[in-house]
mmCIF file of the C-alpha atoms, coordinates in Angstrom:
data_MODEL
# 
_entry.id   MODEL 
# 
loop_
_atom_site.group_PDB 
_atom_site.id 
_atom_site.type_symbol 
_atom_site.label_atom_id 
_atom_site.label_alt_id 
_atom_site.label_comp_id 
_atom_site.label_asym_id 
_atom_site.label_entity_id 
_atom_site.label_seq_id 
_atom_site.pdbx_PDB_ins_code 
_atom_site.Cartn_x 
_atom_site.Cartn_y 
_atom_site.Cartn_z 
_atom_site.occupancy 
_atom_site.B_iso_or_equiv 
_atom_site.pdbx_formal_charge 
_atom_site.auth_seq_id 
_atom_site.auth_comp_id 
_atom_site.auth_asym_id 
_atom_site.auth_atom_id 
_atom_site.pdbx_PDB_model_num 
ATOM 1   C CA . UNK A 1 1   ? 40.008 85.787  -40.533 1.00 0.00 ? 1   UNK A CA 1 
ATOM 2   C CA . UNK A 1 2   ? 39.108 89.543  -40.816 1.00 0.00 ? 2   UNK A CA 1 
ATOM 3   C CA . UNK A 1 3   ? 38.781 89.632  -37.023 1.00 0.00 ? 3   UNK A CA 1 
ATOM 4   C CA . UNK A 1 4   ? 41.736 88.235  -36.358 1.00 0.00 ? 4   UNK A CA 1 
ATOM 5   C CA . UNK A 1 5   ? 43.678 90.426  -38.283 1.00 0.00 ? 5   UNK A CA 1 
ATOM 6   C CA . UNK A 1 6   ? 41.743 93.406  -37.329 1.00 0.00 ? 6   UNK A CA 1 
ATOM 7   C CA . UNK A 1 7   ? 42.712 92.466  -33.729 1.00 0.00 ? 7   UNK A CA 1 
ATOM 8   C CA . UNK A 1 8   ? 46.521 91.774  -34.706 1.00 0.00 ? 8   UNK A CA 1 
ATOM 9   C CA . UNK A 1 9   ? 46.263 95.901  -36.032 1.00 0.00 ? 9   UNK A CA 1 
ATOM 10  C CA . UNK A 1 10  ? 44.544 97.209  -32.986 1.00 0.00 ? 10  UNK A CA 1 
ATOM 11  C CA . UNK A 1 11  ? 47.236 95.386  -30.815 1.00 0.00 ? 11  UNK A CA 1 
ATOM 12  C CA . UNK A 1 12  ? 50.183 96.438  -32.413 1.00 0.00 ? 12  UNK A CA 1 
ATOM 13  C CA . UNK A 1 13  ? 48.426 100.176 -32.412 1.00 0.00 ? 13  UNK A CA 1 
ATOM 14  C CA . UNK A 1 14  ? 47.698 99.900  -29.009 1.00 0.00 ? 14  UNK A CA 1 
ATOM 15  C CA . UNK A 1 15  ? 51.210 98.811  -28.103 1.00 0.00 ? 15  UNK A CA 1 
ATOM 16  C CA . UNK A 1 16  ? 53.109 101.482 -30.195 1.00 0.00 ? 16  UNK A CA 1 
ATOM 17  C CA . UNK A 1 17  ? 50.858 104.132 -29.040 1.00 0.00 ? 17  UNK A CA 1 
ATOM 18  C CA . UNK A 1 18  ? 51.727 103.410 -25.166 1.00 0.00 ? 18  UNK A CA 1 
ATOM 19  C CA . UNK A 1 19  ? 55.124 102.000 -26.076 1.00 0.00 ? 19  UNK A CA 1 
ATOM 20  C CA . UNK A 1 20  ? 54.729 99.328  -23.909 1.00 0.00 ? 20  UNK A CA 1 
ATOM 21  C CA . UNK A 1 21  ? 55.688 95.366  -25.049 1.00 0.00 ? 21  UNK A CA 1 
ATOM 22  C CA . UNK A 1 22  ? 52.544 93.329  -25.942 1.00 0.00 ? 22  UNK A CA 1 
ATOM 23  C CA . UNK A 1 23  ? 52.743 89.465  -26.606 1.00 0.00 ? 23  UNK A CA 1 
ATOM 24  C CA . UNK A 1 24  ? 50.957 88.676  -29.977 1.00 0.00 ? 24  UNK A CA 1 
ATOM 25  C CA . UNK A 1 25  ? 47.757 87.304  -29.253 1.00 0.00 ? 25  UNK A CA 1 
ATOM 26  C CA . UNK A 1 26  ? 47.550 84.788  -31.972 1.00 0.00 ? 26  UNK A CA 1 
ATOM 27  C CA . UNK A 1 27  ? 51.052 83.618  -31.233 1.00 0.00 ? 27  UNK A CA 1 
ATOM 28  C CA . UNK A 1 28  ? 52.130 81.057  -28.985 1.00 0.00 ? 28  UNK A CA 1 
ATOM 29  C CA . UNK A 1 29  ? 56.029 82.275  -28.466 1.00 0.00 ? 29  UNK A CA 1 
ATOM 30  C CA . UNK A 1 30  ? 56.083 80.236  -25.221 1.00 0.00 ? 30  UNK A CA 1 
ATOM 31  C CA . UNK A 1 31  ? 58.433 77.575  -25.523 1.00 0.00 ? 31  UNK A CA 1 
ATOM 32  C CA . UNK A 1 32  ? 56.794 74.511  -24.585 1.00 0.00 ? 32  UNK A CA 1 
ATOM 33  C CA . UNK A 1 33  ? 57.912 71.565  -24.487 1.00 0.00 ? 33  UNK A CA 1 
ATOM 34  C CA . UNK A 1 34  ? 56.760 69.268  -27.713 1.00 0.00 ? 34  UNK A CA 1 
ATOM 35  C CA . UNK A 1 35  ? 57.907 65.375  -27.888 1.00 0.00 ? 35  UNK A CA 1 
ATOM 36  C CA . UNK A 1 36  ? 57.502 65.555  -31.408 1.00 0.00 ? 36  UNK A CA 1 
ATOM 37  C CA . UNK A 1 37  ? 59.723 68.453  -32.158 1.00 0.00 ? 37  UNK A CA 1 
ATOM 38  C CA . UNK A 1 38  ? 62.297 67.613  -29.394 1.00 0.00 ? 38  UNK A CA 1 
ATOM 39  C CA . UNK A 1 39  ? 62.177 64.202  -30.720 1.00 0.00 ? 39  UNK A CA 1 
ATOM 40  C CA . UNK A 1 40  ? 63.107 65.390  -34.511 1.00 0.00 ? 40  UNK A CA 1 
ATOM 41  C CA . UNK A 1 41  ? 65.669 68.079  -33.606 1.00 0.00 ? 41  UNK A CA 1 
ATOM 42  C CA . UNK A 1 42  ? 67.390 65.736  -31.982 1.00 0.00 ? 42  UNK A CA 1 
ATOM 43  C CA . UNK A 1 43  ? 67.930 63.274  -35.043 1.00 0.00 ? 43  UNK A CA 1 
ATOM 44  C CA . UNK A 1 44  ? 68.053 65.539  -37.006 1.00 0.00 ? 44  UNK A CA 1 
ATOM 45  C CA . UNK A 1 45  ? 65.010 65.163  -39.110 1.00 0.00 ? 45  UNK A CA 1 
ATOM 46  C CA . UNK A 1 46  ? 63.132 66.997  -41.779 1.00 0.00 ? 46  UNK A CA 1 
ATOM 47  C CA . UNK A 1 47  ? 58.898 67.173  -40.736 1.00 0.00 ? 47  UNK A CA 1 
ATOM 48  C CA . UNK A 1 48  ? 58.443 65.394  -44.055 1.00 0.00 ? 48  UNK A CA 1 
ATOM 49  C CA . UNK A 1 49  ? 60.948 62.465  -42.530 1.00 0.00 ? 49  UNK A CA 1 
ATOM 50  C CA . UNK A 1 50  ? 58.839 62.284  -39.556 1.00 0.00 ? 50  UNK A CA 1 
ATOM 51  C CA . UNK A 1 51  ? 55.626 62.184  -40.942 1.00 0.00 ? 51  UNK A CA 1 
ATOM 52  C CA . UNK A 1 52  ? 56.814 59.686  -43.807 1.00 0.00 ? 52  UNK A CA 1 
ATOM 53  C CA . UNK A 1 53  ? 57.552 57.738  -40.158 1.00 0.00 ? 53  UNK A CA 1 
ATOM 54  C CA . UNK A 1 54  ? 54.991 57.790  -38.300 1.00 0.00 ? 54  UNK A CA 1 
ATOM 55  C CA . UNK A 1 55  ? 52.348 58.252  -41.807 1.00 0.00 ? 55  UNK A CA 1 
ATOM 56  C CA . UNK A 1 56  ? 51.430 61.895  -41.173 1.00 0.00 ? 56  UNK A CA 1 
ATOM 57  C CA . UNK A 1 57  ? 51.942 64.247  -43.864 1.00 0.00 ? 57  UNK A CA 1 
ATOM 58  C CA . UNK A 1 58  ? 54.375 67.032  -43.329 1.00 0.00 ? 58  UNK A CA 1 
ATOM 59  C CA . UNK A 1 59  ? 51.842 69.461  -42.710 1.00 0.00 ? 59  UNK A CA 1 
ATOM 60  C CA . UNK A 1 60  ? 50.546 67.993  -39.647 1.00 0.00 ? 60  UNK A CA 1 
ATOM 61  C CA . UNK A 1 61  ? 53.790 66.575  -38.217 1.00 0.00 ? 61  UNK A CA 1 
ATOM 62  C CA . UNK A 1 62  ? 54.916 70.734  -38.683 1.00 0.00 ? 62  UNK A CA 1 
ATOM 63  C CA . UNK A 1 63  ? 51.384 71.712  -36.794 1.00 0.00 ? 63  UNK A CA 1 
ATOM 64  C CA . UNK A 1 64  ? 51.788 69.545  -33.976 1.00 0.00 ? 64  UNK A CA 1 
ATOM 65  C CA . UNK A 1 65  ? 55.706 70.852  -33.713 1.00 0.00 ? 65  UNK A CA 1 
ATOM 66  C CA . UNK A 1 66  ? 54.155 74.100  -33.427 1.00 0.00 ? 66  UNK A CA 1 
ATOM 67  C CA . UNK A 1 67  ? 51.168 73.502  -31.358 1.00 0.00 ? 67  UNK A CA 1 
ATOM 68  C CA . UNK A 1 68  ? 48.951 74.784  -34.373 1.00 0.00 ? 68  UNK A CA 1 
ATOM 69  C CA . UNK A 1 69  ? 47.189 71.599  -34.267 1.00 0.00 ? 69  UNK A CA 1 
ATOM 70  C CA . UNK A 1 70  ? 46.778 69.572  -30.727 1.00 0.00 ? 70  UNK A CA 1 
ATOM 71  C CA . UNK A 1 71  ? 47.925 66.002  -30.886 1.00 0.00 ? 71  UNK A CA 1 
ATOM 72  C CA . UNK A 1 72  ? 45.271 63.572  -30.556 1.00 0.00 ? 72  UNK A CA 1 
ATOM 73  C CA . UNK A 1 73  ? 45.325 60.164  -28.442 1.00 0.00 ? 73  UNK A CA 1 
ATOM 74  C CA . UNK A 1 74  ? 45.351 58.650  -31.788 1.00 0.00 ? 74  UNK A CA 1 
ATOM 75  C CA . UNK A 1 75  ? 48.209 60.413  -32.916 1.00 0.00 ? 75  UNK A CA 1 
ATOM 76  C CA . UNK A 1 76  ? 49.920 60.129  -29.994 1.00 0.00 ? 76  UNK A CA 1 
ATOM 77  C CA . UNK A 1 77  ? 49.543 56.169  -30.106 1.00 0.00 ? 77  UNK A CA 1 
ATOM 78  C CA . UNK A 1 78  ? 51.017 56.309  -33.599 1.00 0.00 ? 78  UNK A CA 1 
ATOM 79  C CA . UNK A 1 79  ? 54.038 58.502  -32.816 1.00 0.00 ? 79  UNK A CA 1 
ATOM 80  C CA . UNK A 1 80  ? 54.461 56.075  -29.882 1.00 0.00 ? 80  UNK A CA 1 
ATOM 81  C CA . UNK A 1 81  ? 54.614 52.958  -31.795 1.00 0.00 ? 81  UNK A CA 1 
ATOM 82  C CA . UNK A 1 82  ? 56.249 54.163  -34.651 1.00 0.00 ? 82  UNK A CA 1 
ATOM 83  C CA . UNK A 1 83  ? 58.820 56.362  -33.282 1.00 0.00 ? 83  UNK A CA 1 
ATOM 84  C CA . UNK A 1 84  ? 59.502 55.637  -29.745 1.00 0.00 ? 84  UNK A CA 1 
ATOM 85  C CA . UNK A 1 85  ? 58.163 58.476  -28.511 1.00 0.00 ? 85  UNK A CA 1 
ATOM 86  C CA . UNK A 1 86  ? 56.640 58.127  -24.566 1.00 0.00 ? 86  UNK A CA 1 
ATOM 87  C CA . UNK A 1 87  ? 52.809 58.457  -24.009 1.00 0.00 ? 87  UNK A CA 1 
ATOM 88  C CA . UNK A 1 88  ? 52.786 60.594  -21.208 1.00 0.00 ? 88  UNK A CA 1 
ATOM 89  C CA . UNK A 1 89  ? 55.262 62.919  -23.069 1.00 0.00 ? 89  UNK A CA 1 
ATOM 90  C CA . UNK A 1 90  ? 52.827 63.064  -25.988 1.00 0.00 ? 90  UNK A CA 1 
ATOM 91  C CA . UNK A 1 91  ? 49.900 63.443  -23.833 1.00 0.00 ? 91  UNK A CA 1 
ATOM 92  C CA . UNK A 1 92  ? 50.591 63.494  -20.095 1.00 0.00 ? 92  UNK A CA 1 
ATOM 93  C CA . UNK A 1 93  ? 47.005 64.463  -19.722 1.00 0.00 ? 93  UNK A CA 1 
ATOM 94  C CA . UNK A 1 94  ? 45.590 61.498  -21.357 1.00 0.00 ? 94  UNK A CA 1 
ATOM 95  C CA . UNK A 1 95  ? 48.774 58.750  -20.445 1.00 0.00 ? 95  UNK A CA 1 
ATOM 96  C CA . UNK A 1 96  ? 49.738 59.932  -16.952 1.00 0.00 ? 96  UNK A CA 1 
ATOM 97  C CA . UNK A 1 97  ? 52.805 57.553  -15.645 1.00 0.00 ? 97  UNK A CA 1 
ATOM 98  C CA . UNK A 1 98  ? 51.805 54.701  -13.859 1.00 0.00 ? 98  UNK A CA 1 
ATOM 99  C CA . UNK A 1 99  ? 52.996 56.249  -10.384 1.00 0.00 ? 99  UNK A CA 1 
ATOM 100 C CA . UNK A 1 100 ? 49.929 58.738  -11.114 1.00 0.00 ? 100 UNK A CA 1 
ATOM 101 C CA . UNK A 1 101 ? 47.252 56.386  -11.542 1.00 0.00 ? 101 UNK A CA 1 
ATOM 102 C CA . UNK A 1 102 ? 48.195 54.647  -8.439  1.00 0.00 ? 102 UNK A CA 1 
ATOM 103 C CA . UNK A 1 103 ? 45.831 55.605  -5.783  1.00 0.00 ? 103 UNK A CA 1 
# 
């Protein structure tokens, strides 16, 4: 923890002093794109809603909206049977479509 914040401080330093625009390194500001989160924005649903769903707690459904916490095949299998969600947009690296596999 005290490295990471000691590296936060030197990066913002470093970017002020040659006023240049530095990504935070323990960030992830990239958009990507998330089944889970796409899934509950568009139903409008609270994290707790979705984990009461799909029996996560809130915490986890909010760390795999954010990416904090990678979404296992486990989890995946449970957000597809309980909510609908596809596989391979859970985990296309794990449940490629079936085109994919064909070979």
């Amino acid at each position: 923890m005290v490295v990471h914040i000691f590296l936060y401080i030197f990066q913002c330093f470093i970017s002020e002093s040659l006023n240049i625009d530095m990504p935070i390194l323990f960030r992830n500001n990239a958009r990507m794109k998330n089944a889970v989160e796409d899934f509950r924005l568009a139903r409008g649903l609270t994290y707790a809603a979705v984990g009461r769903t799909a029996g996560f707690t809130r915490a986890t459904v909010l760390k795999h909206c954010r990416g904090e916490l990678a979404i296992s095949g486990e989890a995946a299998l449970r957000y597809h049977l309980r909510l609908g969600i596809p596989l391979k947009d859970l985990r296309p690296d794990l449940f490629a479509a079936d085109s994919d596999k064909a070979a």
